[in-house]
C-alpha positions in Angstrom: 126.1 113.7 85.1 127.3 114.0 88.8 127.4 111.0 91.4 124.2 109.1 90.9 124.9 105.7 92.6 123.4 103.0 90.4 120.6 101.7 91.8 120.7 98.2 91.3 117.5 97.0 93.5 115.3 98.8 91.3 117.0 97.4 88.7 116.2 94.1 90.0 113.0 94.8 91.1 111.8 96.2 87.6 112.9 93.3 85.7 111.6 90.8 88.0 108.1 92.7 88.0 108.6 92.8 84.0 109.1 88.8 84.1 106.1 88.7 86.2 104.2 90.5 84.1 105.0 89.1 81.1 104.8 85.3 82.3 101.5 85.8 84.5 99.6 89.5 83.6 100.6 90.6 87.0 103.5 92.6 89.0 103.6 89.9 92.0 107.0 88.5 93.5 105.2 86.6 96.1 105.4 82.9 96.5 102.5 80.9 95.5 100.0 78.0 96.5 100.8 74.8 95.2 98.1 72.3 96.3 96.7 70.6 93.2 99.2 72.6 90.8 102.2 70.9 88.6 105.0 73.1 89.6 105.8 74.7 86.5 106.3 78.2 85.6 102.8 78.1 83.5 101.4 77.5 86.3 102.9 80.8 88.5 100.0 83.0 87.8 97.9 80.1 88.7 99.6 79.6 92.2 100.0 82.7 93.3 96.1 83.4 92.8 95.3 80.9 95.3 98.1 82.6 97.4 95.8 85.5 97.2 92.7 84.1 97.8 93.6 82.3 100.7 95.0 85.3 102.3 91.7 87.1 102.0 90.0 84.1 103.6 91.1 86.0 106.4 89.8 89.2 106.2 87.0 90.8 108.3 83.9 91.4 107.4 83.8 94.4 105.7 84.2 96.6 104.5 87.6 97.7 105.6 90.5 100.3 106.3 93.6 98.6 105.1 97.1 100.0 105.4 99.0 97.3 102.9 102.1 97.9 104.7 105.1 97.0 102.0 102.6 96.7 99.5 104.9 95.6 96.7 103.6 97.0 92.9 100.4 97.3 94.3 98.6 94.2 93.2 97.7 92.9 96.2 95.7 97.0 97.2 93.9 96.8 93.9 92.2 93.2 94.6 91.1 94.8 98.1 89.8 98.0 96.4 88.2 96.1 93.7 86.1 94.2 97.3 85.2 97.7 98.3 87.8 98.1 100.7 89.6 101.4 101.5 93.5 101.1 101.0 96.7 103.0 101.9 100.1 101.2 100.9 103.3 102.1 102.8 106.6 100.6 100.7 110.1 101.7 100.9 111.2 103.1 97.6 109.7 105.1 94.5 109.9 102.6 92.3 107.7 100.8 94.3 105.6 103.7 95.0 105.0 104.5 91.3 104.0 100.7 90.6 101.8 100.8 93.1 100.4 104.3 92.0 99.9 102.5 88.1 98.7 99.3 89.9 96.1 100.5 92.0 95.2 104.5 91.3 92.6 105.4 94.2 94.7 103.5 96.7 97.1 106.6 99.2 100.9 105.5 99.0 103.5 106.6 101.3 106.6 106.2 100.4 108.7 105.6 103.2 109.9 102.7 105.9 107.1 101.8 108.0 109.1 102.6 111.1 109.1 106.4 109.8 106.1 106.3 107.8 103.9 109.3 109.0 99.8 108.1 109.2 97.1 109.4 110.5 93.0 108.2 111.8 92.2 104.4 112.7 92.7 101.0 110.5 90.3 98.0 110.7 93.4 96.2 109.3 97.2 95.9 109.1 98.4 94.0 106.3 101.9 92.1 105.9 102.2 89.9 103.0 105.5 89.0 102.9 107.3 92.3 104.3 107.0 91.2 108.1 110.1 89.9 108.1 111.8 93.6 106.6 110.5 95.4 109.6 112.4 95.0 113.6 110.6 92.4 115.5 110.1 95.4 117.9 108.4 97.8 115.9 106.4 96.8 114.0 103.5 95.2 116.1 104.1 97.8 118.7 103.1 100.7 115.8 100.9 98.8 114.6 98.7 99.0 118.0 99.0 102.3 117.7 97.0 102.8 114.3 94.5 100.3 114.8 90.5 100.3 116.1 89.9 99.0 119.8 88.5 95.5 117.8 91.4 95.9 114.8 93.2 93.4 113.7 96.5 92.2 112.0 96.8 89.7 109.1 100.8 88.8 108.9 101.4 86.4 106.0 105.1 85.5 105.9 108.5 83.1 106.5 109.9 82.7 109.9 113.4 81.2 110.6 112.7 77.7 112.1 114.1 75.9 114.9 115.7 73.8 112.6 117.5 76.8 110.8 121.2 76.0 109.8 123.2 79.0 108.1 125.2 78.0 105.7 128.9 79.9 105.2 129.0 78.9 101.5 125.3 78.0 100.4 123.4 80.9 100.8 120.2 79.5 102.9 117.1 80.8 101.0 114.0 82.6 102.8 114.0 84.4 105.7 112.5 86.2 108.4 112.4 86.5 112.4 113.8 83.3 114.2 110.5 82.0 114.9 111.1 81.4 119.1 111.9 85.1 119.1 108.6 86.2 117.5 106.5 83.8 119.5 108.2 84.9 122.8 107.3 88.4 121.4 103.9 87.6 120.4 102.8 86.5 123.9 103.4 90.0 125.4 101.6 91.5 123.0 98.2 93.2 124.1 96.8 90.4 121.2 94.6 87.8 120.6 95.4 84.8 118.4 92.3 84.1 116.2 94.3 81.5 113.7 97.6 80.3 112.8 98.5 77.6 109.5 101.5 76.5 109.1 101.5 76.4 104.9 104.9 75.9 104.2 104.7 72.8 102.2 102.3 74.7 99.7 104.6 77.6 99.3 108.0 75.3 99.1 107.6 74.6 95.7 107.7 78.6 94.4 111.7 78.0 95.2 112.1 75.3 92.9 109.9 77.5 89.8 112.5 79.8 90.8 115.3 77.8 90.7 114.7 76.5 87.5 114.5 79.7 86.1 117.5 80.7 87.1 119.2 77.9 85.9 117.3 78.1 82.2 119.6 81.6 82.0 122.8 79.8 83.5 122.3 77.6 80.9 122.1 80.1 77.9 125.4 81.6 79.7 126.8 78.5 79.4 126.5 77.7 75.8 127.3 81.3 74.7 130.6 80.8 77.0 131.2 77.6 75.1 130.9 79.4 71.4 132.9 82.1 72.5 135.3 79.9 73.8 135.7 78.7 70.3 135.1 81.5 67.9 135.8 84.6 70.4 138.4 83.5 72.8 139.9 86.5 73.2 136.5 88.7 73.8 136.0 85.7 76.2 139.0 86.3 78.1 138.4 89.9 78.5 135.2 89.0 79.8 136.0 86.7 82.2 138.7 88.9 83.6 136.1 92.1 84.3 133.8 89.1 85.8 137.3 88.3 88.3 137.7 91.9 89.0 134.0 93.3 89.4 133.1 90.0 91.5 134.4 88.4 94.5 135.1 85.2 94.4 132.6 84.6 96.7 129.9 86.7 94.9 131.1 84.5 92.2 130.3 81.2 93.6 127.2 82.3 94.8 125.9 83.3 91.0 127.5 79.7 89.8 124.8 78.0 92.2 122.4 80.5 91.7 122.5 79.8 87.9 124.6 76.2 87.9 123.7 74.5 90.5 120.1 73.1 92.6 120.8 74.1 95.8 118.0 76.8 96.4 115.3 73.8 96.5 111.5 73.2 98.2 113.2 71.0 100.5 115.8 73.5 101.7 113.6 76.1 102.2 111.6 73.6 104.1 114.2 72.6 106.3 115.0 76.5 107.4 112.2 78.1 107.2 108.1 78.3 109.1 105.9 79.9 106.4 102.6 81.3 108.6 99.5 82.8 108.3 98.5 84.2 111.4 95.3 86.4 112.2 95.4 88.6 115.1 92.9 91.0 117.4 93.4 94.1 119.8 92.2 92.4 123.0 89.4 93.6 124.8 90.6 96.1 127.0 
């Protein structure tokens, strides 16, 4: 069998994309666009369409060469193939790759970090939708410049830490990203001009309470089944609960009780911590 080590992201990630699928017709883990939408999870598939669409408000006149860098399953580079655009995806890991191989069949995949990620001719466009934040704050414009057209330019759709930002040592603080000061300071050195910025925050806030509510629908099946076994299967129940004590910290283990228990992973949290921006960028004119 040897020393596979189980892989427990792409465990993760295929479930989630399953859910996805399953709940929406789609393989996105993106947030969504709430304006006009009841937050509910019917209405997931519903949000993060308009997530889409305004992100390719953005785009250039076309038609384009995209690299989709940390493309995800590869729904995102078969809307932009579908426009007539030409599309190569960088992402991380071959699960990833293979999804986005299914997903979007004519689009080239790399598989590898976009720091290492070897690439070749001129982009009209860099694409981050929602991976910015993975990437050093001082690597990934910087390459970025380097595999661009004189007059390319860079669409970065994603969460920024906030000035406001407050870690918490027993809540885990949901979203993400650069602290936002730091990426601005960076930004102004960079040989770029600043075409737009929107602040949409407020329209994406309410993805973490579909989320959290989801979480706490399985919490809640968890609980009852505790409860039965509590009564008809206490000792299965105390073997379980004793490989939960010795697989999990107790600090992993608090974290899962409010991840499934508890509403702590809210709209207004990740509102409070976190800048969500859409920000179009040029090469400047040399």
């Amino acid at each position: 069998m040897g020393n596979t080590k189980f892989d427990s992201r792409s465990v993760g990630l295929d479930i989630g994309l399953s859910f996805s699928r399953w709940l929406t017709g789609r393989e996105n883990l993106h947030y969504g666009i709430w304006d006009g939408l009841d937050v509910c999870a019917g209405n997931v598939g519903a949000a993060q369409e308009a997530y889409t669409a305004k992100l390719f408000e953005l785009l250039p006149d076309g038609p384009l060469r995209i690299l989709d860098i940390g493309g995800g399953a590869g729904e995102t580079a078969k809307k932009l193939v579908a426009l007539g655009h030409d599309v190569e995806i960088v992402v991380p890991s071959a699960f990833l790759a293979e999804r986005c191989r299914a997903n979007a069949p004519t689009a080239v995949v790399h598989e590898a970090m976009f720091e290492d990620a070897e690439l070749s001719g001129l982009f009209d466009l860099c694409l981050f939708s929602e991976s910015y934040q993975y990437i050093p704050l001082d690597q990934g414009i910087p390459k970025c410049l380097t595999l661009l057209k004189p007059d390319g330019h860079i669409l970065i759709a994603d969460c920024f830490r906030s000035e406001g930002f407050s870690p918490d040592k027993v809540q885990a603080t949901v979203g993400g990203g650069h602290p936002i000061q730091k990426f601005h300071a960076f930004l102004a050195d960079q040989p770029l001009d600043l075409l737009s910025s929107e602040d949409i925050t407020q329209s994406v806030a309410p993805s973490i309470d579909v989320e959290q509510g989801l979480f706490n629908v399985v919490g809640y099946g968890m609980g009852r089944v505790d409860e039965q076994m509590a009564v008809q299967r206490p000792k299965t129940r105390s073997v379980v609960h004793w490989m939960i004590r010795r697989l999990l910290s107790p600090r992993k283990r608090a974290r899962l009780d409010q991840r499934l228990n508890q509403q702590t992973r809210t709209a207004a949290h990740f509102s409070a911590n976190n800048t969500y921006l859409l920000l179009k960028l040029q090469v400047r004119a040399a």
